[in-house]
C-alpha positions as a printed Julia matrix, in Angstrom:
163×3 Matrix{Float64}:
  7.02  -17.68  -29.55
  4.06  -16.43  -31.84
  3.87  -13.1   -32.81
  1.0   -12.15  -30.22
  3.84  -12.87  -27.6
  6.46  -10.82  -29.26
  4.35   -7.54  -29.15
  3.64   -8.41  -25.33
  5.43   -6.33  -22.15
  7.84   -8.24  -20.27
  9.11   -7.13  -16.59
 10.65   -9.3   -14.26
 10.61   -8.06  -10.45
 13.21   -9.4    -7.5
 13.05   -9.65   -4.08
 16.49   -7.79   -3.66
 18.21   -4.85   -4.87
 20.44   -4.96   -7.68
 18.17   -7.69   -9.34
 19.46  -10.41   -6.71
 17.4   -12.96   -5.15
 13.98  -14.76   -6.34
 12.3   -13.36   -9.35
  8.98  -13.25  -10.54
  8.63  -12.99  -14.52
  5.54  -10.91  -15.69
  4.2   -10.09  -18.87
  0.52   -8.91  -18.0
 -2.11   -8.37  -15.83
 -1.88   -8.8   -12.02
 -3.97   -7.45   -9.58
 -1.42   -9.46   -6.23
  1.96   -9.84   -6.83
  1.95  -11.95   -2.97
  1.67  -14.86   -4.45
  4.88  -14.92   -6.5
  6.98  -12.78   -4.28
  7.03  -11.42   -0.85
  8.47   -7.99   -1.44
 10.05   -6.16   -4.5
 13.58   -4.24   -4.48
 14.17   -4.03   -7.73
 12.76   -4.88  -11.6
 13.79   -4.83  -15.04
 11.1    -3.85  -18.12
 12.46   -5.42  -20.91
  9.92   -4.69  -23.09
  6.87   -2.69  -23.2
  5.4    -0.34  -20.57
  3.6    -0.98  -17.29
  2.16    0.7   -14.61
  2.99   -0.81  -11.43
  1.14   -0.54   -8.11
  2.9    -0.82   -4.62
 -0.43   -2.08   -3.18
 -2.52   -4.84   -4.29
 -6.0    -4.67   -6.96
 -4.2    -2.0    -8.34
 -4.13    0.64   -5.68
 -1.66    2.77   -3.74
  1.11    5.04   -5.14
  1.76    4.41   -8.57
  4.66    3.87  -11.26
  4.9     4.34  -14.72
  7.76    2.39  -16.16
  9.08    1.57  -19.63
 12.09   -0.08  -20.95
 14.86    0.12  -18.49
 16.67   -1.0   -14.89
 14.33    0.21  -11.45
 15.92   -0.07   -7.75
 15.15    1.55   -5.04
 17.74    3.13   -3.32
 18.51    5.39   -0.28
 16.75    8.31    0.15
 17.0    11.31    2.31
 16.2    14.97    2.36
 16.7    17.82    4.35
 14.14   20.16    4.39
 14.2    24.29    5.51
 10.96   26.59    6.78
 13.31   29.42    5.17
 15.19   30.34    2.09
 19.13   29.76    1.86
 18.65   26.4     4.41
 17.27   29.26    7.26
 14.97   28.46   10.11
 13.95   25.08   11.67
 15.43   22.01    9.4
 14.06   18.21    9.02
 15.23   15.57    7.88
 13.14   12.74    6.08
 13.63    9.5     4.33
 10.44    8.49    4.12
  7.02    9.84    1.79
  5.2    12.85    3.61
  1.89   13.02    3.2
  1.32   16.72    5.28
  4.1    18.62    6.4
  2.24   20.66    8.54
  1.04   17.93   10.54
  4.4    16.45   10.93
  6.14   19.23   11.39
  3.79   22.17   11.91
  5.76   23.73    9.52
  3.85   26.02    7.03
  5.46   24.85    4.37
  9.49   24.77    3.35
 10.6    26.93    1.69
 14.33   25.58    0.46
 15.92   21.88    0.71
 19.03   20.07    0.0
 18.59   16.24   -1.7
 20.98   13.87   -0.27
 19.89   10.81   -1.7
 17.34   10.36   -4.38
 14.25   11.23   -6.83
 11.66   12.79   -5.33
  8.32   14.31   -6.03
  7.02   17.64   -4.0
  3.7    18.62   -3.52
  1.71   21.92   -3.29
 -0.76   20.63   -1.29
 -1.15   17.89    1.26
 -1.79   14.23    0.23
  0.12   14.22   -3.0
 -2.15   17.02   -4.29
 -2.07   20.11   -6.69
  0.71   21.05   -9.02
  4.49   19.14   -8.72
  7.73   19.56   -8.93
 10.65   16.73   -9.65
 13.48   17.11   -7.57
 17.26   15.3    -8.01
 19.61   15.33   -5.69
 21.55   19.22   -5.26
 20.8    21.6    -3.33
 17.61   23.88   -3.61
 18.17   27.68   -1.73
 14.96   29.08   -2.9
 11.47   27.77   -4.03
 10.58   31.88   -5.28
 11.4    31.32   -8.59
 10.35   27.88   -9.29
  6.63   27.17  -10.53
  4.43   29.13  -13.35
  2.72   31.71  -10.71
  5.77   33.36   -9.1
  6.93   30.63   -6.28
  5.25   27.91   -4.91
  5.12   26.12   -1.3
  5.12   22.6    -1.03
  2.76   20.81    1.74
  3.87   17.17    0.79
  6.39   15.0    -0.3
  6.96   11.94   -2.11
 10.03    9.41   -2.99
 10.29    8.4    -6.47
 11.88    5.29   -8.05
 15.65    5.24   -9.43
 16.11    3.87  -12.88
 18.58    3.33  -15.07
 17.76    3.33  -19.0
């Protein structure tokens, strides 16, 4: 191994969760994955850090990942048009690109985590300021966010790991 290789990234990626199944050993570019692999459960960065893209020439939702173990798990989410779980309830285990037009919900407003890392929005299609969210239970968005509350329009799932 010469010294160029040492300073490379290394991540391998498997077909199944718990880093079962085929593998696929990267340690650069790679605009399609297809090739090598016909879906991807879970991967391990061994060294380095890589952006990784879940569609192919580098597009689609993406993940920043250093050193460490990445699964993805279950997730699910309950989500509340009031404060203190109030009002009509939802319950998602999938990304959410407009609440409104899923739901025609405003926005929600409080939301219990079940299962899972995710992202919220406050706008629709992943837009406008964020907040991270672990599993617990969330009463009230009103004193969350710099400007006095905030609403969130969208919703996105967000890879475990393990470091």
């Amino acid at each position: 191994m010469s010294a160029t290789d040492m300073n490379r990234g290394r991540i391998v990626f498997y077909e199944e969760r718990n880093f079962q199944g085929r593998s696929w050993d990267c340690s650069g570019d790679c605009a399609d994955m297809s090739s090598y692999m016909n879906r991807c459960h879970s991967c391990r960065v061994e060294r380095g850090c890589f952006m990784v893209y879940d569609r192919t020439n580098y597009m689609g939702n993406q993940y920043f990942m250093r050193r460490g173990e990445y699964h993805r798990g279950s997730y699910r989410i309950r989500i509340y048009e009031r404060e203190n779980f109030g009002g009509q309830m939802y319950e998602l285990m999938d990304d959410c690109d407009n609440i409104m037009d899923r739901y025609r919900m405003n926005s929600f407003m409080s939301c219990n985590v079940m299962d899972g890392h995710w992202l919220m929005y406050e706008q629709p299609m992943y837009r406008g300021r964020q907040m991270y969210m672990r599993p617990g239970e969330y009463r009230n968005f009103t004193n969350m966010g710099s400007s006095g509350g905030m609403r969130f329009m969208s919703m996105r799932r967000i890879m475990d790991s393990y470091y």
